[in-house]
LUMGUBA-644697 format. One record per residue: residue number from 0; residue in three letters; chain; x, y, z of N, C-alpha, C in turn. Coordinates in pm, whole numbers, plus 50000, padded with zeros to 5 digits. Each point is the difference from the previous one (the first is absolute). Layout:
<rs>
+-----+------+-----+-------+-------+-------+-------+-------+-------+-------+-------+-------+
! seq ! type ! mol !    nu !    nv !    nw !   cau !   cav !   caw !    cu !    cv !    cw !
+-----+------+-----+-------+-------+-------+-------+-------+-------+-------+-------+-------+
! NUM !  ALA !   A !     X !     Y !     Z !     X !     Y !     Z !     X !     Y !     Z !
...
+-----+------+-----+-------+-------+-------+-------+-------+-------+-------+-------+-------+
</rs>
This chain:
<rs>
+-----+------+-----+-------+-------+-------+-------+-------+-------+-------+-------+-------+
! seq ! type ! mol !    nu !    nv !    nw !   cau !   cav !   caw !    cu !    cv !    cw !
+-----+------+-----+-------+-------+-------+-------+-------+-------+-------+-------+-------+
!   0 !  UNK !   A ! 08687 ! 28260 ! 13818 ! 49938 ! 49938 ! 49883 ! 50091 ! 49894 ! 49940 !
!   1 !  UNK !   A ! 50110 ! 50012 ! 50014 ! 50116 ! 49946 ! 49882 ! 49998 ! 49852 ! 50163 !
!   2 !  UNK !   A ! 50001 ! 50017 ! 50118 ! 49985 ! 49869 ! 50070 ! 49927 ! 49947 ! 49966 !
!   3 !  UNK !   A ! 49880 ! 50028 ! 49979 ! 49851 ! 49924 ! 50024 ! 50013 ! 49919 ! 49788 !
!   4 !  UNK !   A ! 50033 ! 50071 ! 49929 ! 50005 ! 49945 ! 49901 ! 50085 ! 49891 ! 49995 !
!   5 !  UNK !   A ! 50123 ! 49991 ! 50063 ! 50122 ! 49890 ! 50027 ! 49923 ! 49896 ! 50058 !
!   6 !  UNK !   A ! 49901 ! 50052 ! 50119 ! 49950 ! 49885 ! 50058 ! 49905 ! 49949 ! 49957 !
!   7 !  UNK !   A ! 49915 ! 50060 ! 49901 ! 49889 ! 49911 ! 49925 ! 50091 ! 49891 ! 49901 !
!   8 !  UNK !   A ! 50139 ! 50045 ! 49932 ! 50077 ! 49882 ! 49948 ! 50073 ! 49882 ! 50039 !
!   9 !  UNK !   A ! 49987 ! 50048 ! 50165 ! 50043 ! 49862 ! 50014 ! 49949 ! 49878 ! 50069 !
!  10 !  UNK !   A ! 49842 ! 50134 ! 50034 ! 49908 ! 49884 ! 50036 ! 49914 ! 49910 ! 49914 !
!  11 !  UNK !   A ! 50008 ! 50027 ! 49888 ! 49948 ! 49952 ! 49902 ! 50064 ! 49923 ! 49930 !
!  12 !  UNK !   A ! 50153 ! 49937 ! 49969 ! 50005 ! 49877 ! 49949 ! 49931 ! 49889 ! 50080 !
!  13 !  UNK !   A ! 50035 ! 49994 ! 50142 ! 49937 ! 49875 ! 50025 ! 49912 ! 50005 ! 50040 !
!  14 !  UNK !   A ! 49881 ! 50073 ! 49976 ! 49881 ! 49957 ! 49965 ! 49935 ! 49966 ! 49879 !
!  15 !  UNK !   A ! 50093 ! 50049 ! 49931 ! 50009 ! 49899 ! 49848 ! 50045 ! 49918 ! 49983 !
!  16 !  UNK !   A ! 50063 ! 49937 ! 50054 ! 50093 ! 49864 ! 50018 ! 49930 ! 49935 ! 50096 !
!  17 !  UNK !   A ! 49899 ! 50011 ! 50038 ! 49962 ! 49960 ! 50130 ! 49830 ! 49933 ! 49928 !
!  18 !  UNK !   A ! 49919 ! 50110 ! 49867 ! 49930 ! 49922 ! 49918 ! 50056 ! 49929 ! 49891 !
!  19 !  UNK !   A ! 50115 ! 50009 ! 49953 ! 50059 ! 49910 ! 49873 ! 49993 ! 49858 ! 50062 !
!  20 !  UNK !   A ! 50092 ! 49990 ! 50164 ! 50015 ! 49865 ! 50050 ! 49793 ! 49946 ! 49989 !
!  21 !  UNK !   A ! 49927 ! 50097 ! 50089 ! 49865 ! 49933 ! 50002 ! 49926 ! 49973 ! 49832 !
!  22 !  UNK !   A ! 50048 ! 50053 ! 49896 ! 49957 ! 49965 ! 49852 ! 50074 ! 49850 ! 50010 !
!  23 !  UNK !   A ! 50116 ! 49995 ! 50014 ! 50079 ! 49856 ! 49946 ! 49949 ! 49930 ! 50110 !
!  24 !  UNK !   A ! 49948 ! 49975 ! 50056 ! 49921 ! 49851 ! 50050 ! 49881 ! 50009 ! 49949 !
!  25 !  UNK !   A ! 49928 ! 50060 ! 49927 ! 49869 ! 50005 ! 49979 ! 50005 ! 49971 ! 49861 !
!  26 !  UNK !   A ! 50058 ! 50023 ! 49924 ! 49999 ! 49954 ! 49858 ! 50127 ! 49869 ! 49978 !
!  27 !  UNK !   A ! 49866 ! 49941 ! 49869 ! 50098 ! 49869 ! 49966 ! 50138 ! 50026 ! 49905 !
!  28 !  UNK !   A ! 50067 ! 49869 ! 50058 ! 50140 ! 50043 ! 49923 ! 50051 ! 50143 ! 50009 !
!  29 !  UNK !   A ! 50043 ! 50037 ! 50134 ! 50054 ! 50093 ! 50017 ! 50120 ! 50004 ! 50057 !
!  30 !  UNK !   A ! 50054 ! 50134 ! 49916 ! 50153 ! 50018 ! 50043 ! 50038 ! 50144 ! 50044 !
!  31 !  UNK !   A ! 50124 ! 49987 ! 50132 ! 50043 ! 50134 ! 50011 ! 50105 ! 50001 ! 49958 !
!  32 !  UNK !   A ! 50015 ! 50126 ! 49984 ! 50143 ! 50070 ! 49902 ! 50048 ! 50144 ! 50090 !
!  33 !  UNK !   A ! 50157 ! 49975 ! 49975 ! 50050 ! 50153 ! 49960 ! 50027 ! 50058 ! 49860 !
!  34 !  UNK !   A ! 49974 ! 50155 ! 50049 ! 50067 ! 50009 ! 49836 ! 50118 ! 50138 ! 49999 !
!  35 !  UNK !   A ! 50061 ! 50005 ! 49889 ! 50116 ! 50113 ! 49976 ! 49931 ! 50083 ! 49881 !
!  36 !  UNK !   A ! 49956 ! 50113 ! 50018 ! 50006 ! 50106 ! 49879 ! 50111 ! 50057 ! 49967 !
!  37 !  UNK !   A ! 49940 ! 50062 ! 49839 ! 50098 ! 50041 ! 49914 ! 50038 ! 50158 ! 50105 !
!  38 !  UNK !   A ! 49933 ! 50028 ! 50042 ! 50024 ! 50122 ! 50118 ! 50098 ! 49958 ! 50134 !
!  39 !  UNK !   A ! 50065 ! 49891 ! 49994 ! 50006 ! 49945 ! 50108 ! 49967 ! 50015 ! 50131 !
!  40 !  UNK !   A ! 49878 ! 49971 ! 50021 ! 49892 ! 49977 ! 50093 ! 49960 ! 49838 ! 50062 !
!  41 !  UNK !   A ! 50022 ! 49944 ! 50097 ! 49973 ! 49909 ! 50019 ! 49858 ! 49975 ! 50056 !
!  42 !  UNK !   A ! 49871 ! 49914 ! 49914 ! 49904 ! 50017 ! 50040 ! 49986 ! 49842 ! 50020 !
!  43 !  UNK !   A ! 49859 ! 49959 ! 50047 ! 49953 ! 49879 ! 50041 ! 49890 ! 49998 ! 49949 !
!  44 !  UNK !   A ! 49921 ! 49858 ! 49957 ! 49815 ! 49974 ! 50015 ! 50012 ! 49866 ! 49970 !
!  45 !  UNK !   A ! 49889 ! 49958 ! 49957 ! 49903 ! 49860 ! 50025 ! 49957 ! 49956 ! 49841 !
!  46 !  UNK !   A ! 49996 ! 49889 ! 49968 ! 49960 ! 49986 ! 49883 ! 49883 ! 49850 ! 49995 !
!  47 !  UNK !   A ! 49875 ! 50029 ! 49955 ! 49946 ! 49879 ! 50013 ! 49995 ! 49960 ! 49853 !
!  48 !  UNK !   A ! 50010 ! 49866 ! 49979 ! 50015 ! 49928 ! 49875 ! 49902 ! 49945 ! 49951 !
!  49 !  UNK !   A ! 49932 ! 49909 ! 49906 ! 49930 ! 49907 ! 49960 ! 49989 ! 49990 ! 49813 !
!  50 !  UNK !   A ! 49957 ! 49875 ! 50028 ! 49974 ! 49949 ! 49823 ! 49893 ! 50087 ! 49893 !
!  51 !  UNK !   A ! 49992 ! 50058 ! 49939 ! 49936 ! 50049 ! 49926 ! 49837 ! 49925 ! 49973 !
!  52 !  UNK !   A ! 50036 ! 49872 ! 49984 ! 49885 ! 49883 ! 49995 ! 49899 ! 50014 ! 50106 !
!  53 !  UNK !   A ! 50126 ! 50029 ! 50107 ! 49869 ! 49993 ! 50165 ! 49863 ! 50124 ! 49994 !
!  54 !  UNK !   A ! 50063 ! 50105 ! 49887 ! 49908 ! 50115 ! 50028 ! 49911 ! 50040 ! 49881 !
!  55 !  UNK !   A ! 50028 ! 49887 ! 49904 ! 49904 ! 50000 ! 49882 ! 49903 ! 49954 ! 50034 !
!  56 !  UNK !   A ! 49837 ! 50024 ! 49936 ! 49919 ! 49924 ! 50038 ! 49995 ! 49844 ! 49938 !
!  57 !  UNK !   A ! 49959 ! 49894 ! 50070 ! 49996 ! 49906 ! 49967 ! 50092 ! 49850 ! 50050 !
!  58 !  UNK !   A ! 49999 ! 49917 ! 49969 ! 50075 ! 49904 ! 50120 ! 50143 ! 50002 ! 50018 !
!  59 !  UNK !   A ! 50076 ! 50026 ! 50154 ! 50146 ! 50038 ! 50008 ! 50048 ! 49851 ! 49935 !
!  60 !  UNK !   A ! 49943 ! 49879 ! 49963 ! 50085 ! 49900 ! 49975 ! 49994 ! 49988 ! 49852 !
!  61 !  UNK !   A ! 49946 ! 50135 ! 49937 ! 50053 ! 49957 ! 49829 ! 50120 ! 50001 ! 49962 !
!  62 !  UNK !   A ! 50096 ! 49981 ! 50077 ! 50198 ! 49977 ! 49946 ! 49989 ! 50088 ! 49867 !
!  63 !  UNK !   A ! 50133 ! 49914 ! 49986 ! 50018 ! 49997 ! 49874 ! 50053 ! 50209 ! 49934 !
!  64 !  UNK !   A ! 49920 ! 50024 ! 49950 ! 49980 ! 50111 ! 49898 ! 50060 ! 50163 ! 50037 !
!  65 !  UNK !   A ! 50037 ! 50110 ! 49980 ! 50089 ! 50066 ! 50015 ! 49966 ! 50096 ! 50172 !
!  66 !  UNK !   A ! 49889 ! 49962 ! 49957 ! 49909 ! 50098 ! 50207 ! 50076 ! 49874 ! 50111 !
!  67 !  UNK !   A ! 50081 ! 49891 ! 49970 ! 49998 ! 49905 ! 50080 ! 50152 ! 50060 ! 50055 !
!  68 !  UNK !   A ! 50082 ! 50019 ! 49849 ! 50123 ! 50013 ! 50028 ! 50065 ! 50166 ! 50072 !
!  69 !  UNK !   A ! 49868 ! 50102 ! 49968 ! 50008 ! 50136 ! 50046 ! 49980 ! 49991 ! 50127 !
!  70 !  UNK !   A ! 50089 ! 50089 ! 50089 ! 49946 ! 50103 ! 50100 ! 49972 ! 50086 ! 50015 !
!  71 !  UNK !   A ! 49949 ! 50047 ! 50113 ! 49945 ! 50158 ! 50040 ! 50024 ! 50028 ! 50130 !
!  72 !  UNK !   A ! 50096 ! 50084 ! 49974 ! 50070 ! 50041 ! 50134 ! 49922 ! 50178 ! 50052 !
!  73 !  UNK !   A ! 50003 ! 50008 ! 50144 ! 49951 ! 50139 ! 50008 ! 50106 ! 50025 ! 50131 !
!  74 !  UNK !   A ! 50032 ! 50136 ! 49973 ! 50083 ! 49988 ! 50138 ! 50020 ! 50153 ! 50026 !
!  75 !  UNK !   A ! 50046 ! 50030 ! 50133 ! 50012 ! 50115 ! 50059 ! 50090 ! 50024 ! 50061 !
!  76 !  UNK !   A ! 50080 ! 50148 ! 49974 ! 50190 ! 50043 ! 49981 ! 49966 ! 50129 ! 50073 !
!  77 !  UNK !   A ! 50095 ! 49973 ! 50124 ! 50006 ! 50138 ! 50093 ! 50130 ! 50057 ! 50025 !
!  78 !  UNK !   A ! 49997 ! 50138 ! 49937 ! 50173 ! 50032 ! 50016 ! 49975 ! 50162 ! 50094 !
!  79 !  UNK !   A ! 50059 ! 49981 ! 50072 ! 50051 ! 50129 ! 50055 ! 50138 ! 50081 ! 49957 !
!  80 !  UNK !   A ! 49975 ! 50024 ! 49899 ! 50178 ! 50068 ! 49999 ! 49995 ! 50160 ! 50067 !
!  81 !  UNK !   A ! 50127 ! 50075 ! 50033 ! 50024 ! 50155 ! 50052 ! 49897 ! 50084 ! 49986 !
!  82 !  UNK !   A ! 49904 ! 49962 ! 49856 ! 49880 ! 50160 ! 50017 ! 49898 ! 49947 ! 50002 !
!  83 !  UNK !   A ! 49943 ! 49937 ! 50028 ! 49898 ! 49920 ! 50047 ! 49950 ! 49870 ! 50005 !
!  84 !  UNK !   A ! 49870 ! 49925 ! 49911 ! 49971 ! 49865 ! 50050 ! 49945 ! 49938 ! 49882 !
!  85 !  UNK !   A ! 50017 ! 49924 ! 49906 ! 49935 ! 49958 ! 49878 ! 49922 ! 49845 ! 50026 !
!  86 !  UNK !   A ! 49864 ! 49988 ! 49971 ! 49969 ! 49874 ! 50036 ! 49914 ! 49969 ! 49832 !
!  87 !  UNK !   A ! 50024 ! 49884 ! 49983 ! 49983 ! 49935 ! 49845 ! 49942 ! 49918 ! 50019 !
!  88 !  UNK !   A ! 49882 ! 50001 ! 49898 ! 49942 ! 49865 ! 50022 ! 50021 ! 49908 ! 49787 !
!  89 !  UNK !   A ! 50052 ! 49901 ! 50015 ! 50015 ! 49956 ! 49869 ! 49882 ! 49842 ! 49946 !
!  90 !  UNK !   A ! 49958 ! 50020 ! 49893 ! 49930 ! 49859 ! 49960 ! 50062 ! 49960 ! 49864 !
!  91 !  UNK !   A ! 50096 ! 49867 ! 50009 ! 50039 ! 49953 ! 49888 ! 49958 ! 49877 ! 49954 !
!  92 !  UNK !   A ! 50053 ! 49966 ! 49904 ! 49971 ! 49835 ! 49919 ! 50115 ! 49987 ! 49999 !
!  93 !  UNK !   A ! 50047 ! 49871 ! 50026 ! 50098 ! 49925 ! 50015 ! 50040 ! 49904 ! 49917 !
!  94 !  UNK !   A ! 50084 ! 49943 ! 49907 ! 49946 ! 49918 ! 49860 ! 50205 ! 49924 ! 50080 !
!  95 !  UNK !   A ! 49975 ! 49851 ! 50053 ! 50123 ! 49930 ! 49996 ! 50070 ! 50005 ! 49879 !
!  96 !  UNK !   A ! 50080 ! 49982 ! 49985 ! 50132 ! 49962 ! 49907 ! 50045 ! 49880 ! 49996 !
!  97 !  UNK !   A ! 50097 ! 49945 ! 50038 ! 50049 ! 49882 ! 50009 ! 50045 ! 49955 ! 50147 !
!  98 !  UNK !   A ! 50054 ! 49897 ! 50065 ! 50031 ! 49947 ! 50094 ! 50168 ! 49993 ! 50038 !
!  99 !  UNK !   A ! 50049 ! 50030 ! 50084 ! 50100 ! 50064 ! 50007 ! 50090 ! 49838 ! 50094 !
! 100 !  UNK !   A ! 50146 ! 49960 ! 49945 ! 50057 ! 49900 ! 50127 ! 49922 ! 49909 ! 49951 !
! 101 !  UNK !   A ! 49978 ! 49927 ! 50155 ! 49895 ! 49828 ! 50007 ! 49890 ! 50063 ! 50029 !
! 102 !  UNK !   A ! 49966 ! 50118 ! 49943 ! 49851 ! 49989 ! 49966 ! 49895 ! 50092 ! 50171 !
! 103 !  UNK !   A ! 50106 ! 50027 ! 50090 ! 49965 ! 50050 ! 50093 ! 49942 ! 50130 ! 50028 !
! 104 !  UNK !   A ! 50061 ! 50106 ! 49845 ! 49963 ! 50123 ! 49980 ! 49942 ! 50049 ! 49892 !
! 105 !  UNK !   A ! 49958 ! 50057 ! 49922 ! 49970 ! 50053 ! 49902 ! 49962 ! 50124 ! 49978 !
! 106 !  UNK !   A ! 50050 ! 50059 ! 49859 ! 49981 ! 50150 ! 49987 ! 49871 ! 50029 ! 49934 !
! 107 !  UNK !   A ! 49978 ! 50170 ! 50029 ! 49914 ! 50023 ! 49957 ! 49979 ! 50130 ! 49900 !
! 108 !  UNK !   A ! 49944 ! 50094 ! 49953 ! 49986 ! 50086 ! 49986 ! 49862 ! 50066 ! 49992 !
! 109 !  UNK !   A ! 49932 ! 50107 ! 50034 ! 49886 ! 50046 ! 50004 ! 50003 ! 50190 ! 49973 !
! 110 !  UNK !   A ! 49847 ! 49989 ! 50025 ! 49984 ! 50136 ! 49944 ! 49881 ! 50061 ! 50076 !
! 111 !  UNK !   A ! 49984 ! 50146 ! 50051 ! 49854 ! 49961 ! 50018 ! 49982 ! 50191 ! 50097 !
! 112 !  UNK !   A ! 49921 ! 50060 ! 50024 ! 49968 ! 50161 ! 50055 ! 50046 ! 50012 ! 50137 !
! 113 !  UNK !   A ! 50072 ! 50139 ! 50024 ! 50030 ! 50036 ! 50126 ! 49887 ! 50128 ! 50069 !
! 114 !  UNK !   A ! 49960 ! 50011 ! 50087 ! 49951 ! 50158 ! 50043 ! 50139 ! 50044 ! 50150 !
! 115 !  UNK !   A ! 50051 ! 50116 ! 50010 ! 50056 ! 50019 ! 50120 ! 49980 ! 50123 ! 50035 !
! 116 !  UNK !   A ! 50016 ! 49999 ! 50095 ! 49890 ! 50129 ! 50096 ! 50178 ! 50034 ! 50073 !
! 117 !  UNK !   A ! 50043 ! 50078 ! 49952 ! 50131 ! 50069 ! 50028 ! 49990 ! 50143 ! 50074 !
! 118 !  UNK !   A ! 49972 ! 49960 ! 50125 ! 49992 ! 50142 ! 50124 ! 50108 ! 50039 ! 50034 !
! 119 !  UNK !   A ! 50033 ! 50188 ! 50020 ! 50125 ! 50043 ! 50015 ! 49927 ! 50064 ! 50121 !
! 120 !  UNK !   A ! 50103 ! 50111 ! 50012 ! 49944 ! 50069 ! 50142 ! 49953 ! 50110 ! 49983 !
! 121 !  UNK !   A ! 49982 ! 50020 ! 49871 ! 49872 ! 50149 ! 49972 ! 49884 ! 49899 ! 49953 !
! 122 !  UNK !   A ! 50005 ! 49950 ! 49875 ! 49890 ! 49934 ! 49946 ! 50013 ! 49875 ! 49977 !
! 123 !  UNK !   A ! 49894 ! 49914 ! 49922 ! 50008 ! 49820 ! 49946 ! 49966 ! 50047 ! 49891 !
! 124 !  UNK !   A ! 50003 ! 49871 ! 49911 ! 49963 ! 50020 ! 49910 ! 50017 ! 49816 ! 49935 !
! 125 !  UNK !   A ! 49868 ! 49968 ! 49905 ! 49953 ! 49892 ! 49926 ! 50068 ! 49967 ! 49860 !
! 126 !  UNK !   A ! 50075 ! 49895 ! 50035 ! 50100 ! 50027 ! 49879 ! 49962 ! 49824 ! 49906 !
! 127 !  UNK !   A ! 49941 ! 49989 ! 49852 ! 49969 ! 49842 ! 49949 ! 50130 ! 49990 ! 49936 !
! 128 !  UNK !   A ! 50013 ! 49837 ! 49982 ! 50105 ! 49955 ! 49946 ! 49939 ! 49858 ! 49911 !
! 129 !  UNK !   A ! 50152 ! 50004 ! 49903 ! 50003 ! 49881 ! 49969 ! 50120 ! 49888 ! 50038 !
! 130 !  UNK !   A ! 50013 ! 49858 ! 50037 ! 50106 ! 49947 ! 50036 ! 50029 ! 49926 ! 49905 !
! 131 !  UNK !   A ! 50106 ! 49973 ! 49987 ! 50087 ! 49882 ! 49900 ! 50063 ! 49951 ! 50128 !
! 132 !  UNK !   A ! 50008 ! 49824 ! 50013 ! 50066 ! 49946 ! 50107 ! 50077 ! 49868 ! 49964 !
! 133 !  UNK !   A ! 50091 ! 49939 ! 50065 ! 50056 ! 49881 ! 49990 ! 50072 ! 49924 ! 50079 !
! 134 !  UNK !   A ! 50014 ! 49875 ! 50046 ! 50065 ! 49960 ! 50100 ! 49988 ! 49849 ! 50009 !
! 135 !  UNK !   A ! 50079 ! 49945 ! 50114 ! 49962 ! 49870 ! 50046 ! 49952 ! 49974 ! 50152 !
! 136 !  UNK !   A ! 49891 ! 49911 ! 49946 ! 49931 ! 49927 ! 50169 ! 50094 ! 49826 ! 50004 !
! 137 !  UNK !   A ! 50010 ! 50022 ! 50109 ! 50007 ! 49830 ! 50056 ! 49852 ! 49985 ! 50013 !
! 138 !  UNK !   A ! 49970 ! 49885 ! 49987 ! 49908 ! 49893 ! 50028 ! 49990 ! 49892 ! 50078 !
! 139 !  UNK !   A ! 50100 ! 50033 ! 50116 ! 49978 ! 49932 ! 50088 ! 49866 ! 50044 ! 50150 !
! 140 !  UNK !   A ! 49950 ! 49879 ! 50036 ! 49894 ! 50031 ! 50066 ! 50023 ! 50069 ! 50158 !
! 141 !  UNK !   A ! 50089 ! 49959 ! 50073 ! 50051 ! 50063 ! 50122 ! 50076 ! 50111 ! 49977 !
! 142 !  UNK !   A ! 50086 ! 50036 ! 49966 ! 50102 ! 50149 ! 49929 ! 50018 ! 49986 ! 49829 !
! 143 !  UNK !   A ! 49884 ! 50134 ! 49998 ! 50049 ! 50022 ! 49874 ! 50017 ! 50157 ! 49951 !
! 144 !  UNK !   A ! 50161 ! 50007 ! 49962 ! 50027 ! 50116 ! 49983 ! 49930 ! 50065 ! 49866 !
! 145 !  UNK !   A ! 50021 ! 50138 ! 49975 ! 49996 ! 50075 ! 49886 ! 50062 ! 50098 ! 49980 !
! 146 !  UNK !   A ! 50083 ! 49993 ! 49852 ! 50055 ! 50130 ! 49954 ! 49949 ! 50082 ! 49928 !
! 147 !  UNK !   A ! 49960 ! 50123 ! 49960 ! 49957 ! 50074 ! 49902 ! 50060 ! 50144 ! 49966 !
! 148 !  UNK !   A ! 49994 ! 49998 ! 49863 ! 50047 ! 50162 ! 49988 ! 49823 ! 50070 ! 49905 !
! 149 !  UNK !   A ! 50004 ! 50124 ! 50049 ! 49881 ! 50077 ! 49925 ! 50037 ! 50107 ! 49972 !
! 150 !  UNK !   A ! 49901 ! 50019 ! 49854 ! 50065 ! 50116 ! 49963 ! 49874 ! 50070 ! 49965 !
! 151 !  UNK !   A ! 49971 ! 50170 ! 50040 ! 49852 ! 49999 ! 49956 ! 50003 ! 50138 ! 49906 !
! 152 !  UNK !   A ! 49916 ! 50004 ! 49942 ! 49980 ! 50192 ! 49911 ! 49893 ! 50054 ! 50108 !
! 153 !  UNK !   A ! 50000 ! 50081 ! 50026 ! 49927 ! 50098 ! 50084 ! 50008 ! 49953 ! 50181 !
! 154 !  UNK !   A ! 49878 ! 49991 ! 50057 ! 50018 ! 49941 ! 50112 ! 50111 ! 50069 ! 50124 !
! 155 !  UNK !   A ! 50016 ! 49938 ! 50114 ! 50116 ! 50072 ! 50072 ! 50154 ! 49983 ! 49978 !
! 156 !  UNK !   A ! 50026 ! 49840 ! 49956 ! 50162 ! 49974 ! 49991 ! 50005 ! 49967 ! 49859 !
! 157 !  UNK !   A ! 50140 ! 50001 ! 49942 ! 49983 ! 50004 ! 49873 ! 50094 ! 49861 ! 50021 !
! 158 !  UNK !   A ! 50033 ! 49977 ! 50032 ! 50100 ! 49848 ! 50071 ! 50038 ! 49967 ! 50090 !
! 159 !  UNK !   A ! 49967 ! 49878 ! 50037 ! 50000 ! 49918 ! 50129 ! 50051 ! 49836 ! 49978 !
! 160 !  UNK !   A ! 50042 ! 49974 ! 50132 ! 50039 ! 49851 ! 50014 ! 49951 ! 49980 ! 50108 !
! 161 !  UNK !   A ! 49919 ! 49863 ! 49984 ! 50003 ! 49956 ! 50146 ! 50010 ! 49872 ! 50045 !
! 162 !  UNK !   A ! 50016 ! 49933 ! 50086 ! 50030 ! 49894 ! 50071 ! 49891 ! 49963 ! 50106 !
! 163 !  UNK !   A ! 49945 ! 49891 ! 49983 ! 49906 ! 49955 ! 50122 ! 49969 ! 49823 ! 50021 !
! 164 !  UNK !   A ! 49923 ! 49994 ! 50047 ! 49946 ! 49903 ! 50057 ! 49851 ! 49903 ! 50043 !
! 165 !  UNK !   A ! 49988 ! 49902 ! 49932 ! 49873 ! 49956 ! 49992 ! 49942 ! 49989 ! 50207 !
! 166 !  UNK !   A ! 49927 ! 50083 ! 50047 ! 49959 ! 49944 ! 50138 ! 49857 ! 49957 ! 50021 !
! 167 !  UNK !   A ! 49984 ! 49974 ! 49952 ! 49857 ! 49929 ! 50003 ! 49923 ! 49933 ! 49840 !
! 168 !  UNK !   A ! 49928 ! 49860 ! 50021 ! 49985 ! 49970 ! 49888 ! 49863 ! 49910 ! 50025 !
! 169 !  UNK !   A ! 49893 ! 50015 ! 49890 ! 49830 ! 49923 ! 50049 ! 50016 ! 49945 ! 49873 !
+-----+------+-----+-------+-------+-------+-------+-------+-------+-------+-------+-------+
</rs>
C-alpha cells in the first residue's frame, strides 16, 4: 500500500505540469512561474493576465479610466511537498503602482480569492482563501520577468514568493 501511494505521488506532478504548460499557451498574457512556500515547498503553475477593461462589458478602447489601469490575473499553484499534493487555483486584481528605472518595469500590488484542494494520503480536503499580493513585472515584450511575494488568510500557504516569466503574449 505505502508503494502504490509513493507512486501515485510521483506520477502526478507531471501531469500537472504537463496541463499548467498546455493552460499557458492558451491564455492571453501568460506567465510561468516557480514558487517557494512558507512550508518550504517548492511548487510551480501558470498565470494568465489581462486588463480589467477587456472583460467589462462594452468597448475594450474606452482608455483612460480606472478598469483601463486594473488587472485580472487568474492563476494556478501546484506544490507537492513530503505529505502530499496541494493544487490552488487564485483570481486577483492587479492595480500598477508606479514605474520602476527607465520605465521598463513596474510595481504592483493586488488582492483577490484562493480555493486549494490540499490532498494527503488518507484524505483532501477544500480549503478558501484570501490573497494580499505585490511585486514587479518587466514590460518588456520578448522576456519579461516577474517577482512576487503573497500572503494569504486561510487557503493552503500562508506565504509565498515567486519568480516567473512572461511566455506567451496576444
Amino acid at each position: 500500500m505505502e508503494v502504490e501511494n509513493d507512486l501515485r505521488r510521483r506520477v502526478r506532478p507531471p501531469l500537472v505540469l504537463a496541463l499548467l504548460v498546455v493552460l499557458a499557451v492558451t491564455l492571453p498574457g501568460c506567465f510561468a512561474f516557480v514558487e517557494y512556500d512558507a512550508d518550504q515547498s517548492l511548487g510551480a503553475g501558470v498565470r494568465g493576465q489581462v486588463g480589467l477593461d477587456r472583460l467589462l462589458p462594452g468597448s475594450p478602447d474606452s482608455g483612460g479610466g480606472m478598469a483601463g489601469r486594473v488587472g485580472v490575473a487568474g492563476g494556478l499553484h501546484f506544490f507537492s511537498p513530503s505529505d502530499g499534493d496541494v493544487l490552488e487555483g487564485n483570481v486577483d486584481l492587479l492595480l500598477p503602482l508606479f514605474r520602476l528605472g527607465d520605465g521598463a518595469a513596474r510595481s504592483y500590488v493586488g488582492s483577490g480569492l484562493s480555493l486549494a484542494r490540499v490532498s494527503g494520503p488518507e484524505d483532501s480536503s477544500w480549503d478558501p482563501g484570501l490573497n494580499l499580493l505585490g511585486g514587479v513585472q518587466f514590460e518588456r515584450r520578448a522576456f519579461a520577468p516577474f517577482f512576487e511575494a503573497r500572503g494569504a488568510i486561510g487557503g493552503a500557504t500562508p506565504f509565498s514568493a515567486l519568480v516567473g516569466v512572461r511566455i506567451f503574449s496576444r
